[in-house]
C-alpha positions in Angstrom: 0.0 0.0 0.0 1.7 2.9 -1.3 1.4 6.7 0.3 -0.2 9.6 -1.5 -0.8 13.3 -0.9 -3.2 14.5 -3.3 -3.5 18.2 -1.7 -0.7 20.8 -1.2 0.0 24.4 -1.9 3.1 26.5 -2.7 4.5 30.2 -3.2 2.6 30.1 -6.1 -0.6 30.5 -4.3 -0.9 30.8 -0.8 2.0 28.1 0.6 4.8 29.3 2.3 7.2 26.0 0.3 8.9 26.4 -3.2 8.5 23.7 -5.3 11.4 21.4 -4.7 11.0 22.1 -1.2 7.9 19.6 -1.4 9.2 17.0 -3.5 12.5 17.3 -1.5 9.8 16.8 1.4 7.4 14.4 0.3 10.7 12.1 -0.8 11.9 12.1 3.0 8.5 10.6 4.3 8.6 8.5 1.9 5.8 9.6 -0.9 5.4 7.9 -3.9 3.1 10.2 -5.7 1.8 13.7 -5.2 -0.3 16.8 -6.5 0.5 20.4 -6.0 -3.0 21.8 -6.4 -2.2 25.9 -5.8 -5.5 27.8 -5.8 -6.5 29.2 -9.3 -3.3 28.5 -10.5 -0.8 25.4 -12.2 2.3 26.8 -12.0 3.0 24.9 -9.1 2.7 21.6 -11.1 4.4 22.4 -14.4 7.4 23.5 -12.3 7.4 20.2 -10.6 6.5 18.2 -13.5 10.3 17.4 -15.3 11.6 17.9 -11.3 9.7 15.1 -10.2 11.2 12.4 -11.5 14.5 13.5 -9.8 12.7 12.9 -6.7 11.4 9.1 -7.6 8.2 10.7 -7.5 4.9 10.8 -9.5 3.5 13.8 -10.0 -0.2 14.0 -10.9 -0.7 17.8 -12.4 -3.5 19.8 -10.5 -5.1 22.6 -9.4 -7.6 23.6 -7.0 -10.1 25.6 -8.4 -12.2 28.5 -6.8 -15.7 28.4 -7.5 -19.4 29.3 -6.3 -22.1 27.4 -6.0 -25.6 28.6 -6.4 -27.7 28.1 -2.9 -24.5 27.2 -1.1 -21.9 28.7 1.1 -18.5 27.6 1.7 -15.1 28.9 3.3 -16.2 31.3 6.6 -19.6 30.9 5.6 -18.7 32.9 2.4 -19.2 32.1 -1.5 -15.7 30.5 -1.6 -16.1 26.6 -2.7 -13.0 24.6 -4.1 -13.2 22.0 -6.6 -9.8 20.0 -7.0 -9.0 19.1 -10.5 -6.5 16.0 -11.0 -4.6 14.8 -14.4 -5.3 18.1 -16.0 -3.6 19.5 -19.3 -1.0 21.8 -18.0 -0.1 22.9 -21.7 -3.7 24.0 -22.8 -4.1 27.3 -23.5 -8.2 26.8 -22.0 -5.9 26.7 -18.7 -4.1 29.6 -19.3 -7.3 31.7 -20.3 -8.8 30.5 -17.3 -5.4 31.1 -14.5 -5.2 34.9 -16.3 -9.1 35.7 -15.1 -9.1 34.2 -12.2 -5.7 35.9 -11.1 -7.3 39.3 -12.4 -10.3 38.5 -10.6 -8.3 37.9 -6.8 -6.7 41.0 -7.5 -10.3 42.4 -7.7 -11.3 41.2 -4.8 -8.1 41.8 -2.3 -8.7 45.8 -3.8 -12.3 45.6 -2.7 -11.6 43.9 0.8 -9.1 46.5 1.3 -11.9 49.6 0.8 -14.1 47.1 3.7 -11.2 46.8 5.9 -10.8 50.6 5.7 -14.4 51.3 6.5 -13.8 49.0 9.3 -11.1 51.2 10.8 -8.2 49.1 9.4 -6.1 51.0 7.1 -4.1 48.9 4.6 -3.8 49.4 0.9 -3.9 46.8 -1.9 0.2 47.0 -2.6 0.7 46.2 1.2 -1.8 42.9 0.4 0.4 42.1 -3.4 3.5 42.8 -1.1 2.8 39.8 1.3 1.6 38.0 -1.8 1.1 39.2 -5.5 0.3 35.1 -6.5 -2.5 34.9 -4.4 -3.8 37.8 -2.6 -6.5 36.3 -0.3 -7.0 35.8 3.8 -4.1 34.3 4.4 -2.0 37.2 2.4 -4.6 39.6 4.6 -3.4 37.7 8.1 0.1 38.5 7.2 -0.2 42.4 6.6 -2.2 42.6 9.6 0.6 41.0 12.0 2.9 43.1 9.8 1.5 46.1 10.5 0.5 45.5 14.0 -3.0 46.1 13.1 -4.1 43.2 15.4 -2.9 40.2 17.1 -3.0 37.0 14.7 -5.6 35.8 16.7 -7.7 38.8 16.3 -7.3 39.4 12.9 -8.9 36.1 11.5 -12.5 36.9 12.0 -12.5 40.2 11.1 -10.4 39.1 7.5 -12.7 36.7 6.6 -15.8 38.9 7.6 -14.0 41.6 5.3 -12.5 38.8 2.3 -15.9 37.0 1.7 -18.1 40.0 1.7 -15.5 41.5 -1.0 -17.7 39.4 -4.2 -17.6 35.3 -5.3 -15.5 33.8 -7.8 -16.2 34.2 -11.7 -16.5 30.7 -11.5 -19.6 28.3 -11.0 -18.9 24.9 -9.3 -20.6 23.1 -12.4 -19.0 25.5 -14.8 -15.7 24.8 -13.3 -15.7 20.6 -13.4 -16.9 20.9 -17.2 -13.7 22.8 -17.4 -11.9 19.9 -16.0 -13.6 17.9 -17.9 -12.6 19.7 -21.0 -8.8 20.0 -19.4 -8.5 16.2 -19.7 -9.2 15.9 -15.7 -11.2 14.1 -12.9 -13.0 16.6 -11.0 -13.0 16.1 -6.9 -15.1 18.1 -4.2 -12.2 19.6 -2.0 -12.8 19.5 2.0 -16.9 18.7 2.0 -17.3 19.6 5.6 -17.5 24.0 5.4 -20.6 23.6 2.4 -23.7 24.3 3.8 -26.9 25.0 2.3 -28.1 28.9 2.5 -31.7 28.1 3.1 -31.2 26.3 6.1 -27.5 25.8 6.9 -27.8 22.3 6.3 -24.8 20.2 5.5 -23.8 18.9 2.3 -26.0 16.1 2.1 -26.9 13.1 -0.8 -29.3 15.3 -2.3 -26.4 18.0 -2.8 -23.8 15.1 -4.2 -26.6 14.1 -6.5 -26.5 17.6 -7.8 -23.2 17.6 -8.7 -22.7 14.0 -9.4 -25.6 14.9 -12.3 -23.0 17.6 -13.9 -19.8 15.4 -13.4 -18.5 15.1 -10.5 -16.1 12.3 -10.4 -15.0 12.7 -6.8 -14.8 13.5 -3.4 -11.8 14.5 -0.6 -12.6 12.5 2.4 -9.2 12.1 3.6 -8.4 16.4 5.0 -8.0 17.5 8.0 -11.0 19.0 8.7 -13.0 15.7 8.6 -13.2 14.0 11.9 -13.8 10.0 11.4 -17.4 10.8 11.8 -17.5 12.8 8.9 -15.2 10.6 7.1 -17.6 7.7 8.0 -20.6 9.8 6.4 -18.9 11.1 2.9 -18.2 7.7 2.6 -21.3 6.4 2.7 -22.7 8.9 0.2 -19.5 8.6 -1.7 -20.2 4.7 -2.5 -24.4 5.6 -2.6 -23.6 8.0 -5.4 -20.4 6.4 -6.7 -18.0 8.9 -6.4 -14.1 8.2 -6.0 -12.4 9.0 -2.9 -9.6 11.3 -2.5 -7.6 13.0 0.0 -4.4 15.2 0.9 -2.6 17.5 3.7 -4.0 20.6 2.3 -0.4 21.9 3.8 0.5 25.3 3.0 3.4 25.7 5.9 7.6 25.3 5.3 9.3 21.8 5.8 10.4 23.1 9.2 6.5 24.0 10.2 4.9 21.1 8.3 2.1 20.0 10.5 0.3 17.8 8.6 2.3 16.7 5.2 2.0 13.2 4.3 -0.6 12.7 7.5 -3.5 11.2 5.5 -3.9 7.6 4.6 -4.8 8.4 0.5 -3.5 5.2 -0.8 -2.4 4.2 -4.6 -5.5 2.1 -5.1 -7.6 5.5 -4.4 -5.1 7.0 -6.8 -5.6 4.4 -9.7 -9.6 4.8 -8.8 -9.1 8.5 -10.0 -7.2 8.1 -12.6 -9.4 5.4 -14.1 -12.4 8.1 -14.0 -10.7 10.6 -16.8 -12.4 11.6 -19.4 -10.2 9.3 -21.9 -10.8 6.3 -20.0 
């Protein structure tokens, strides 16, 4: 049973690693396949796609995908869903239409939190924000001027960023817009980290009749092995995984340096899961 991290950022979104810095990692616990999925972005994985190798490892090219989703909420009770996409094109110029808007778009949004965070009392501009991060300016960008600064204490400044960040608009992107895309990338499409949806109307967690939804427009998967399940949750996504016949994914989500890593490699996403997802692309 071989190990597998399906889920992990770098510089070129919100991470704190560089690119060989993973592989170097994921080598030294003893990896044999990985996917850099930086948000709205593939840099990440065409980077590590000829380094890979190098490392003994396989590299399955990603990206995590920021979407919306009509009639549910996601990150902070915000519009901010993410939708993994696995075994993508990295060459295509769709992809590179697609990173361009939706780096235009953050850039949108991080100038439009700024004018909240202002009226709030905060005063930051957007070139303090593209400072901390011009990849990805989003919360955790936002956390980092506020410490900078000395606007608030870390602990402090979380609610009142993602009050400010998820009021400041929703991605370009629909959720069933954005796994056609995959689709259309040569890609399996995978729900990332189920437990924050909720549906507006009631706050009711993602349920069957929301998997059905998606499963109707494509969805090939679902991340059950994060963090933020417990083995409760894990327990239920797996049940509505098999009901609705979804694949079953999973990852660290870690965004920290080697030296801070608290969670790399920690999840049990095994090569039989990753041969399940690969046997769901669209060429198959």
């Amino acid at each position: 049973m071989g190990k597998v991290d399906l889920h992990m950022h770098t510089r070129y979104s919100d991470g704190q690693s560089t690119v060989e810095e993973l592989l170097q990692a994921a080598k030294e616990h003893g990896l044999e396949a990985i996917a850099i999925t930086d948000h709205d972005t593939a840099e990440g994985s065409r980077e590590a796609r000829d380094l890979a190798p190098q490392y003994g490892l396989e590299l399955i090219p990603a990206i995590e995908l920021t979407c919306y989703w009509e009639g549910y909420s996601g990150h902070g009770g915000g519009p901010d869903i993410d939708l993994l996409g696995y075994f993508i094109d990295l060459d295509s110029p769709l992809l590179a239409e697609i990173e361009e808007r939706l780096h235009e778009h953050a850039r949108e949004r991080a100038k439009i939190c700024c004018e909240i965070l202002k009226r709030m009392g905060y005063e930051l501009s957007l070139e303090d924000v593209l400072t901390s991060n011009p990849n990805y300016p989003a919360v955790l960008a936002f956390l980092d001027v506020f410490v900078r600064l000395g606007l608030t204490s870390a602990e402090e400044a979380g609610p009142i960023i993602e009050r400010a960040y998820y009021s400041s608009g929703r991605s370009r992107l629909s959720i069933q817009n954005a796994i056609k895309l995959v689709h259309e990338l040569g890609g399996v499409a995978v729900l990332a980290h189920p437990t924050i949806i909720h549906r507006d109307m009631d706050s009711e967690p993602l349920s069957e009749r929301g998997l059905i939804e998606l499963k109707q427009v494509g969805l090939d998967g679902i991340e059950i092995y994060h963090h933020r399940l417990r083995s409760q949750h894990r327990q239920h996504f797996s049940m509505l995984a098999k009901m609705a016949n979804l694949a079953i994914s999973g990852g660290s989500d870690e965004h920290r340096k080697p030296e801070r890593f608290q969670r790399f490699a920690s999840q049990p996403v095994t090569t039989e899961m990753l041969e399940e997802l690969r046997s769901r692309r669209p060429d198959h």
